[in-house]
C-alpha positions in Angstrom: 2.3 15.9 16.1 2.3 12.9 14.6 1.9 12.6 11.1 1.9 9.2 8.7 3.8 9.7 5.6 2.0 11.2 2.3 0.4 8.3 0.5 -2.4 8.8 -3.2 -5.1 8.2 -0.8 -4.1 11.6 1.6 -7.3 12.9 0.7 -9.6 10.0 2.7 -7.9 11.0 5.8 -10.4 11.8 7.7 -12.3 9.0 7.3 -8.9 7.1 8.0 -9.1 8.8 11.6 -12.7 9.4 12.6 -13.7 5.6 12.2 -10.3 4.3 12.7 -9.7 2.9 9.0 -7.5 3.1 6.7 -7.7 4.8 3.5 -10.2 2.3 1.7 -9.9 3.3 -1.8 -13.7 3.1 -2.3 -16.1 6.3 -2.3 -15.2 7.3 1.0 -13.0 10.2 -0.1 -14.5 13.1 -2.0 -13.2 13.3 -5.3 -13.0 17.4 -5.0 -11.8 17.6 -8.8 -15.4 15.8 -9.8 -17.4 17.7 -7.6 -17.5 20.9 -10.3 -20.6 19.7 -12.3 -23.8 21.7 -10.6 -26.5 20.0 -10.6 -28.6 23.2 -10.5 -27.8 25.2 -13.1 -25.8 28.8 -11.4 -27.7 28.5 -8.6 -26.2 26.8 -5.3 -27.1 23.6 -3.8 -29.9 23.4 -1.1 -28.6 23.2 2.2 -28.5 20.1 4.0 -30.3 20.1 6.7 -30.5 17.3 10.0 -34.2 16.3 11.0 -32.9 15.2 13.7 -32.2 15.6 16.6 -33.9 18.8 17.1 -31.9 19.8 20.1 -29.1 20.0 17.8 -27.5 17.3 20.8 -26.9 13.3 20.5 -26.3 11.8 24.0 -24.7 8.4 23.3 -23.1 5.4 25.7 -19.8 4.9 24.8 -20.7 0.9 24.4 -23.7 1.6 21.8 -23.3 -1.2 19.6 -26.2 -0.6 16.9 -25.9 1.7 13.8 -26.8 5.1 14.6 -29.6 6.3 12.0 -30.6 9.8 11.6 -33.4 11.7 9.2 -32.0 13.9 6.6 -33.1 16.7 4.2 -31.8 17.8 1.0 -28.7 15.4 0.8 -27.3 15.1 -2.6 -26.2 12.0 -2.5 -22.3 11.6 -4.2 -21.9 15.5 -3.6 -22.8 15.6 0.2 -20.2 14.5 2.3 -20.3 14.1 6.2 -17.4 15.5 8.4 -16.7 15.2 12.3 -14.8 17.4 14.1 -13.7 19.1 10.4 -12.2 15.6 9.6 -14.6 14.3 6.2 -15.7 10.9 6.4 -16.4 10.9 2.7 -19.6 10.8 0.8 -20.9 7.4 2.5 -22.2 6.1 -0.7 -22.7 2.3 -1.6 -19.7 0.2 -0.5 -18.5 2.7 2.4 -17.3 0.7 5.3 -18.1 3.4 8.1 -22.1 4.1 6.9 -24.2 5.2 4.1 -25.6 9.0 3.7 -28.7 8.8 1.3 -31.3 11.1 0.7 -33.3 11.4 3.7 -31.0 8.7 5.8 -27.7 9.3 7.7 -26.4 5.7 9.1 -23.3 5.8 11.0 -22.0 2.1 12.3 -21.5 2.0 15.9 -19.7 -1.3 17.2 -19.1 0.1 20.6 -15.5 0.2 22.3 -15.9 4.3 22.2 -13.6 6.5 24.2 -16.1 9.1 26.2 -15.5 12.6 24.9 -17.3 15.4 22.8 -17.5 15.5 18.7 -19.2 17.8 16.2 -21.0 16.2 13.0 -22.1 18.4 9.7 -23.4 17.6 6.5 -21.8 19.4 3.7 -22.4 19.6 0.4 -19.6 20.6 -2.8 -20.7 22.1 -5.5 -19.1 24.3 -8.1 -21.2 27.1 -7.5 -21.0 27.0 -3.7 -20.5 24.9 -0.9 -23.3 24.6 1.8 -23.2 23.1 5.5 -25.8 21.7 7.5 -25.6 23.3 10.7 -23.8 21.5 13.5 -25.0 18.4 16.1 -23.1 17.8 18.7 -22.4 14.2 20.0 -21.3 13.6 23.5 -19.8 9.9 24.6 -20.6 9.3 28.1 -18.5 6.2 29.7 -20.3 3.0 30.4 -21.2 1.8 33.9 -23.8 -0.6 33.2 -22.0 -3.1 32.3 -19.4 -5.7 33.3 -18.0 -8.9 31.3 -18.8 -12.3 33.0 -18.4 -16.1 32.4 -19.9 -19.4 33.4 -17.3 -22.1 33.3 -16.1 -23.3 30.3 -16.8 -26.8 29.3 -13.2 -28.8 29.4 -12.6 -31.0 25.9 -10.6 -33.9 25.2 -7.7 -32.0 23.6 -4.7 -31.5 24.6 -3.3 -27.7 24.9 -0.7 -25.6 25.7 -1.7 -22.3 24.0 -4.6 -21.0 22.5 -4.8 -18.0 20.4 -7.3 -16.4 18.3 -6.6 -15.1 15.0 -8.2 -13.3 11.7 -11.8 -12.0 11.5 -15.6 -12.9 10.4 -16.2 -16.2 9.0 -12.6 -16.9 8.3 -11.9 -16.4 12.1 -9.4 -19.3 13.1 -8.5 -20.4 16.5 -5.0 -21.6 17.2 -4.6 -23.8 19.6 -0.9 -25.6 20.5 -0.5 -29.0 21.4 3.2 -30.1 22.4 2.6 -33.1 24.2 5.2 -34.7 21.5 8.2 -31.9 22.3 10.1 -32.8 19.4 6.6 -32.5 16.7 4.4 -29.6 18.4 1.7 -29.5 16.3 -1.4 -26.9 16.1 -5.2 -27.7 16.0 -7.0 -25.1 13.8 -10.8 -24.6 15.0 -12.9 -22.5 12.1 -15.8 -20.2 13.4 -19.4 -21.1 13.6 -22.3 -18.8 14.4 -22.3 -20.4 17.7 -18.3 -20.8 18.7 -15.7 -22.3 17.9 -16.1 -25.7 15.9 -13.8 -28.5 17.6 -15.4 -31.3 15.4 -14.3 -29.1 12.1 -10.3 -28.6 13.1 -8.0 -29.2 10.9 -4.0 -30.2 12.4 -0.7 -29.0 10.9 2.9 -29.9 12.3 5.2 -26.9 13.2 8.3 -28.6 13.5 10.9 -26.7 15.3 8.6 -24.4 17.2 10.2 -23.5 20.6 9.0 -21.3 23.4 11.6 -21.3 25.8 12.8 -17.5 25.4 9.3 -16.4 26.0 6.8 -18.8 27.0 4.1 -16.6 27.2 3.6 -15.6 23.8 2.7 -18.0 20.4 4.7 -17.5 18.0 2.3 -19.1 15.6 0.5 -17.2 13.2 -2.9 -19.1 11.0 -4.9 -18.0 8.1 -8.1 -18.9 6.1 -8.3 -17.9 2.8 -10.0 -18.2 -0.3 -13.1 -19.7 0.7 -16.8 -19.6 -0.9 -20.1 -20.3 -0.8 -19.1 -23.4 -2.3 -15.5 -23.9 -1.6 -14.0 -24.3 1.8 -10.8 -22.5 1.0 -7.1 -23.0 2.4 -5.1 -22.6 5.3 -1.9 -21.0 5.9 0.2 -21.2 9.0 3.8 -19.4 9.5 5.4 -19.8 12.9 8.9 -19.1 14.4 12.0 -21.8 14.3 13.7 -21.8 17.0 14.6 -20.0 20.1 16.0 -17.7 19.6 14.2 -17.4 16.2 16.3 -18.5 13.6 14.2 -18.7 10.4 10.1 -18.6 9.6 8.4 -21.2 8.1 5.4 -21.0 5.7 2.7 -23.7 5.1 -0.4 -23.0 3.0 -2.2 -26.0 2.1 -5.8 -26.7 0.6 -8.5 -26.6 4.3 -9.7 -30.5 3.1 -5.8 -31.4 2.6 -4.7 -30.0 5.9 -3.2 -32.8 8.2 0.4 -33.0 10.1 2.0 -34.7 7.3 2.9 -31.9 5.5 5.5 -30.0 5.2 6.4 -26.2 4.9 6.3 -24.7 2.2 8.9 -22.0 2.2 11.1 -20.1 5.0 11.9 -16.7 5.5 15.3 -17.2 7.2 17.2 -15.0 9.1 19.9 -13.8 6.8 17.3 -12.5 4.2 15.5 -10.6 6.9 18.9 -8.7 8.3 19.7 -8.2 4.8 16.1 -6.4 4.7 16.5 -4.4 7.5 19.8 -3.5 8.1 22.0 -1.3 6.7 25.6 0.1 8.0 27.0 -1.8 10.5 26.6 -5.7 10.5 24.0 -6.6 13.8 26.1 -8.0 16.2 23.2 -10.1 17.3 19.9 -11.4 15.3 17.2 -13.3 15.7 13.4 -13.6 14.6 10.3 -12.5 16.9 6.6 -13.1 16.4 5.3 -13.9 13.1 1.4 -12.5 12.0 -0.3 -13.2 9.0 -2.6 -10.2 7.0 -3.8 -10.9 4.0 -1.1 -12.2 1.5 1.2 -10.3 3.7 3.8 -12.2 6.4 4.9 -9.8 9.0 7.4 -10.5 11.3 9.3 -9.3 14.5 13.5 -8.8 13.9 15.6 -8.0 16.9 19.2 -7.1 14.9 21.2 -4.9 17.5 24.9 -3.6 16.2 25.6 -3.4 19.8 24.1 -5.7 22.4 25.2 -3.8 25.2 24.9 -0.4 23.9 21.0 -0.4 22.4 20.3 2.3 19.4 17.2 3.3 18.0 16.0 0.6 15.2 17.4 -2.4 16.7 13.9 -4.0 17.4 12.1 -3.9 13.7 9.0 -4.6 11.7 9.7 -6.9 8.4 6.6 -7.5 6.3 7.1 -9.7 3.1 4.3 -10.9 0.2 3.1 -14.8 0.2 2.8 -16.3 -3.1 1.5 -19.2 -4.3 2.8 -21.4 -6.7 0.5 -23.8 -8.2 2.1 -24.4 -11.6 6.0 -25.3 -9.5 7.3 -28.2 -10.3 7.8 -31.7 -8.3 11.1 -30.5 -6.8 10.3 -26.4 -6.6 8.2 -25.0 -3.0 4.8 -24.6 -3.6 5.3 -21.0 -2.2 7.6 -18.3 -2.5 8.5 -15.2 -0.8 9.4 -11.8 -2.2 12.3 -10.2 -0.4 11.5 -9.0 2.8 11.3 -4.9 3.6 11.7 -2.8 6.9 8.7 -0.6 8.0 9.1 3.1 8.8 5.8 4.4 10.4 7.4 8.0 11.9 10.1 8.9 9.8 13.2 8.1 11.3 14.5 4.8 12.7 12.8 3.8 15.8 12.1 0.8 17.6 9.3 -1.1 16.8 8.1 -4.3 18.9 5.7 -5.6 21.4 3.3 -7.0 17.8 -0.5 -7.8 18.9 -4.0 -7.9 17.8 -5.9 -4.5 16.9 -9.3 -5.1 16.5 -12.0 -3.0 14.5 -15.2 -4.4 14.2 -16.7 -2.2 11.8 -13.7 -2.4 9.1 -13.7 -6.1 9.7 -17.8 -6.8 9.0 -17.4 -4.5 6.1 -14.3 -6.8 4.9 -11.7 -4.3 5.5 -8.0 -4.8 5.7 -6.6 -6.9 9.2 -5.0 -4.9 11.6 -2.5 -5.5 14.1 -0.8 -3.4 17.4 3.0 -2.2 17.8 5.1 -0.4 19.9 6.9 2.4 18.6 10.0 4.1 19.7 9.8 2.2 23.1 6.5 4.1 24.2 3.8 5.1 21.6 1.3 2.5 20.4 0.1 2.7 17.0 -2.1 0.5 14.9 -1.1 -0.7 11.3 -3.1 -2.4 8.5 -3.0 -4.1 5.4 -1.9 -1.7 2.5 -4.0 -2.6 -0.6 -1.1 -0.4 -2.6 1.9 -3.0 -1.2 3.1 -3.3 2.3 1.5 -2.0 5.6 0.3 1.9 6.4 0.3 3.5 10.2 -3.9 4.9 10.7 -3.0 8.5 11.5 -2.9 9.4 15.0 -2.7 12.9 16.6 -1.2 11.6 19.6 2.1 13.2 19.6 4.2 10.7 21.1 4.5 12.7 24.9 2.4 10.0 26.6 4.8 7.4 28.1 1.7 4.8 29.4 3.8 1.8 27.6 7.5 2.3 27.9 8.3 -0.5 30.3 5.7 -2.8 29.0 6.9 -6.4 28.3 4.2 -8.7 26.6 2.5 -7.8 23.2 0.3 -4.5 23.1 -3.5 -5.3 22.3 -5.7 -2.5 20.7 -10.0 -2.1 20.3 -10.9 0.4 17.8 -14.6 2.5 18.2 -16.1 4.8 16.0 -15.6 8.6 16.1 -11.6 8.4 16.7 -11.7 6.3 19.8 -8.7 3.1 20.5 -8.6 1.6 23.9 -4.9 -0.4 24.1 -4.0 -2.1 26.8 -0.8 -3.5 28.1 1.3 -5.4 31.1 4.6 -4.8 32.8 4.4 -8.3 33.9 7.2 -7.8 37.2 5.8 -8.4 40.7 5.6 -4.5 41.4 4.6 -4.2 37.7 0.9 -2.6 36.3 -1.4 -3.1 33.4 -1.8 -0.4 31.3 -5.7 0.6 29.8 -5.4 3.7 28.1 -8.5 5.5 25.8 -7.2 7.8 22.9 -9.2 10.4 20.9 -7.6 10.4 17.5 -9.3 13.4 16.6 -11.5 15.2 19.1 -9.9 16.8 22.2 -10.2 13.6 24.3 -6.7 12.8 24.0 -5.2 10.2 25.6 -7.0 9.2 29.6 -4.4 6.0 31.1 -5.3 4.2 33.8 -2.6 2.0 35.6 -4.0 -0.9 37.8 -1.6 -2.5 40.3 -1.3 -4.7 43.1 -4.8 -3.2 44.8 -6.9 -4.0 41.6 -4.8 -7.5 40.3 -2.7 -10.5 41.6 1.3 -9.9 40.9 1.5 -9.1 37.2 4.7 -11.1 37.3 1.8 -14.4 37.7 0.9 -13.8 34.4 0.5 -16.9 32.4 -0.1 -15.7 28.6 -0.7 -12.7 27.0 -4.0 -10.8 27.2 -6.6 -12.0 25.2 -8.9 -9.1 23.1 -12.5 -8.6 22.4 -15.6 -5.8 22.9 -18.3 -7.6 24.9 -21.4 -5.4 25.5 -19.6 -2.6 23.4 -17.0 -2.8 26.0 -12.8 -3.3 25.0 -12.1 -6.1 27.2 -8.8 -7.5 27.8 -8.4 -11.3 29.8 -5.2 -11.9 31.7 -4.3 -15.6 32.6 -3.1 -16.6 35.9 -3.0 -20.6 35.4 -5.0 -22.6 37.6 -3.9 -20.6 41.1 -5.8 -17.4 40.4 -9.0 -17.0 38.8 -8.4 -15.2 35.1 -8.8 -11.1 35.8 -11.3 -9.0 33.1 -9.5 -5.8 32.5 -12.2 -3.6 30.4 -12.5 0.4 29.8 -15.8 2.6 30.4 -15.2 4.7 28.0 -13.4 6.9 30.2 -11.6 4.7 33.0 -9.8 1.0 33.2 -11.7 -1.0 35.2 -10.7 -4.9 36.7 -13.0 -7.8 37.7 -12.1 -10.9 38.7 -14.0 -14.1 36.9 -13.8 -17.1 39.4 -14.9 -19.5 37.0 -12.1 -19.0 34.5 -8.7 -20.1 35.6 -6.5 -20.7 32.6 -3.0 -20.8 31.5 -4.1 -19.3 28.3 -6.7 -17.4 27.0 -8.5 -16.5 23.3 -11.4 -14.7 22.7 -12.9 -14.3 19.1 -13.1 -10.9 17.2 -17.3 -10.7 17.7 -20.3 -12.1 19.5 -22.7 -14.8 18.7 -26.8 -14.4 18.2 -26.7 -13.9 21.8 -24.8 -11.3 22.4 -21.4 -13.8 23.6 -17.9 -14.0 22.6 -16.6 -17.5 21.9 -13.8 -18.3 24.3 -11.0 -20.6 24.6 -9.7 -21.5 27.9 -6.2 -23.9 28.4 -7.5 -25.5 31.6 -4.8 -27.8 33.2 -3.5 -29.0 29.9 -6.5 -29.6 28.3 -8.9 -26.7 26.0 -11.8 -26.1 27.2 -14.4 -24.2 25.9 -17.2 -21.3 26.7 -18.6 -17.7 26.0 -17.6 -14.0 28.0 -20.9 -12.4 28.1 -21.8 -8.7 29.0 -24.1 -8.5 32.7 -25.2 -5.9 35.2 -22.4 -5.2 37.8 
C-alpha cells in the first residue's frame, strides 16, 4: 500500500482522502487531546442521530453537483465529527473546506466528477466520558448516463495563437494563450476570468524570450499566475516559462497586472546547474535539461530530466524540483526584483523513482473554498498521483490507497490530467499518442472498495492518437470529468469524459482546434469557458453539459 510520508497534520488524514484535500490545517482534524472536557457532567454524550434519510440509504448520481444537506439530531458541534468509510472528515466547523456539521444540519459539498461505488457515513461524537456513534447511512454512487458534453462553435477573434492553456483557479483563473508569429520574441497574451468567460478586452502581454517548442510541440511550457489581488486592487502577474530546447534555464517574471506589457524583462532564472545541483547526488548526470515549468502559490515547480546514463535509464532520472518565489521590492537599481531559494528534489514514495508527465489536477471544492492548487504526475513510470501546495514548505502527495499494481499509464507520453470528486473519487486521464496508441480514463476510489476501474479507447472509439495536436484540456461539465483532445483542423476535437464508472468518447464537430483550454468551473449557465486555436487564430466559446 501506498503510504505518504508522516507529516504534523497525520491526524486530518482522512479528510485528506475522502474529499481529496490535503491536510488544511483548519478545524478539519479533531484535536483528540481537547476533546476530554464533557460537557455533561459524568454522564455521556447524547447520540447523534441522522433525520434523514430514514431508509438509512442515499442514492446519488455520480455528477451531483449541489451540496448535499441532511437533518441532524443531537450534534455537538466542535466534538462531533463525521467519518466515511472509518476515514474522519473532521468536525466540519466554520472554515472547513469539505462542509459544515451544525446542530441540526449536515452539509457535505458535492462538485460532481464522483467515481460510482458504495461508502458508509456516521456521525460520531468524542467525549471524555464516552464516545457515541450515529448509526450508519449508506451512500451508493451510481454512474452517469444522462449526460454528454457538447459545443456550438466557437467565435474566431483577431489574435493570433499558437497555444492556449488554462491555468490557476476562481477569480484569479488566467488563460495563457501563445503567440509566435515573431519566432525570435514569442510572446504570451494573458486573459483574466469573468463571470461570463474569458475577457480578451482585459489581457495583459508579456515577452518570453527564448521560448522554444521544437522538442515537444505539443505541450506549453509556460506557466502564469495572478496574485495578490483585492476588492480594490487588481494584483500582479507572474509568468515562468522554459529557455530553450532542450531546456536550459527558467525564467521568472512577476510584474504589477496594470504594468504588465512585453517590454519587460525577467526577473530571475532558475538555471540548469542549480537544479542538477538540487537533485542530484552521486554520479554527475551525463545528460540534463529542464521540462515543464508550473506555478502554485509562491512555489515554482519544475520538470528535470538528469540521467547518469543515457542509454542505460535508472530509477530517478526524470525528477520533480519545486523552489520558493520571492519578491524583492526594497532591491536596488542593479539587483533582480525577484529571487529564488535553492531549489529541492520531491520524494512522494520513499525511494527514488521517476517522476514526469506534470499536468493539471483539478478539485473544485478545495479550489472554491481557496484551498491549495494542485497539479498531476507520473510516478515510477506508472502510478499517477496528485500533489498540492504545502502550507508547511514545499509540495505533499494526497494519500492514495492505490498500491501502485495498476499499470493504466506506463507508456503514456503527453502530461497526465486529473478531476477530483468528493467521497475519494479521481478520474485521470491520459494518451499514448502512437498511431496504434490509446487514451487512458481511469476512476480511482481512494478509500472505499472501488479501486481503480480503466478504460482504454482506441482506434474504434478515436482518430489515430498519434493525430493529436496538443495536450488534453481538463474540466467537469454537468459534474462530468471531461478531457478534450485536439486534432487541428482535419478532425473534429474528440470529448473523452467518465460516467462515473466507464470512459466514454464523443466527437464535437464544431470544434476543430490545434489547441485546446477549458477553465477550472462553469459560468451562471451551467458552461465552461473555452479556448479554441482555430487555424492560427483564438477563438472563443463554452462546452456545455446536454442530453445524449
Amino acid at each position: 500500500m501506498l503510504l505518504p510520508a508522516p507529516r504534523p497534520c497525520s491526524a486530518a488524514l482522512g479528510l485528506c482522502v475522502v474529499l481529496g484535500l490535503g491536510c488544511t490545517g483548519d478545524d478539519a482534524s479533531p484535536m483528540r487531546d481537547d476533546a476530554g472536557d464533557s460537557t455533561t457532567g459524568d454522564q455521556a454524550p447524547p447520540r447523534p442521530l441522522f433525520s434523514e434519510p430514514v431508509s438509512g440509504m442515499l442514492l446519488l448520481p455520480t455528477s451531483r453537483s449541489d451540496d448535499l444537506v441532511l437533518k441532524v439530531h443531537d450534534v455537538l458541534p466542535g466534538k462531533t465529527e463525521l467519518l466515511v468509510d472509518g476515514r474522519t472528515l473532521g468536525f466540519l466547523g466554520a472554515g472547513a473546506s469539505a462542509g459544515r456539521l451544525e446542530a441540526e444540519q449536515l452539509t457535505v459539498r458535492l462538485r460532481g466528477a464522483m467515481v460510482a461505488g458504495r461508502h458508509e457515513m456516521v456521525m460520531r461524537t468524542l467525549d471524555a466520558v464516552e464516545i457515541t456513534e450515529s448509526s450508519v447511512i449508506d451512500v451508493e454512487l451510481l454512474r452517469d448516463l444522462e449526460v454528454i458534453p457538447a459545443a456550438d462553435p466557437p467565435s474566431v477573434t483577431a489574435l493570433s495563437a499558437r497555444h492556449v492553456l488554462a491555468q490557476g483557479t476562481g477569480d484569479d483563473a488566467l488563460l495563457v494563450v501563445l503567440d509566435d508569429t515573431e519566432p525570435s520574441q514569442p510572446v504570451v497574451h494573458l486573459l483574466p476570468r469573468t463571470d461570463e468567460g474569458w475577457d480578451l478586452d482585459g489581457r495583459r502581454t508579456v515577452t518570453v524570450a527564448g521560448l522554444d517548442l521544437d522538442t515537444e510541440p505539443r505541450v506549453l511550457p509556460v506557466t502564469a499566475l495572478r496574485h495578490g489581488r483585492t476588492a480594490s486592487e487588481p494584483g500582479r502577474l507572474r509568468v515562468a516559462w522554459r529557455v530553450g530546447a532542450p531546456g536550459t534555464r527558467i525564467d521568472v517574471l512577476d510584474v504589477a497586472w496594470d504594468d504588465a506589457s512585453p517590454e519587460h524583462p525577467p526577473g530571475t532564472s532558475l538555471s540548469l546547474p542549480d537544479a542538477v545541483a538540487g537533485a542530484v547526488t552521486g554520479s554527475a548526470p551525463e545528460w540534463a535539461e529542464l521540462g515543464r515549468p508550473w506555478l502554485l502559490g509562491e512555489l515554482l515547480v519544475a520538470e528535470l530530466w538528469a540521467p547518469v546514463d543515457v542509454e542505460a535509464p535508472r530509477p530517478g532520472d526524470h525528477a520533480l524540483l519545486w523552489t520558493r518565489v520571492h519578491d524583492q521590492p526594497n532591491a536596488a537599481p542593479d539587483d533582480p526584483p525577484l529571487s529564488l531559494d535553492s531549489p529541492q528534489r520531491i520524494f512522494v514514495l520513499g525511494s527514488l523513482v521517476d517522476l514526469d508527465r506534470l499536468g493539471p489536477a483539478l478539485d473544485r471544492v478545495t479550489a472554491e473554498a481557496g484551498g491549495p492548487a494542485l497539479v498531476t504526475i507520473r510516478a515510477d513510470q506508472h502510478q499517477p498521483l496528485v500533489l498540492e501546495h504545502d502550507p508547511a514548505g514545499g509540495l505533499r502527495m494526497r494519500p492514495t490507497v492505490v498500491d501502485g499494481r495498476d499499470r493504466s499509464f506506463t507508456f503514456v507520453d503527453l502530461p497526465l490530467a486529473t478531476v477530483v470528486g468528493a467521497f475519494g473519487s479521481r478520474t485521470v486521464a491520459g494518451l499514448i499518442a502512437h498511431a496504434n496508441g490509446r487514451m487512458r480514463i481511469t476512476g480511482i476510489d481512494d478509500i472505499g472498495d472501488g479501486g481503480v476501474d480503466e478504460t482504454s479507447l482506441g482506434a474504434d472509439d478515436m482518430p489515430p492518437l498519434d493525430l493529436v495536436t496538443g495536450e488534453p484540456a481538463t474540466s467537469s461539465v454537468g459534474g462530468l470529468p471531461v478531457f478534450l483532445v485536439p486534432y487541428g483542423a482535419d478532425e473534429a476535437v474528440h470529448a473523452a469524459y467518465s460516467t462515473g464508472s466507464t470512459g466514454q468518447v464523443v466527437a464535437l464537430d464544431s470544434l476543430r482546434c490545434a489547441s485546446v483550454a477549458l477553465a477550472d468551473r462553469p459560468n451562471a449557465d451551467g458552461e465552461v469557458p473555452l479556448a479554441c486555436v482555430v487555424e492560427g487564430e483564438l477563438a472563443l466559446g463554452t462546452l456545455a453539459p446536454a442530453a445524449p
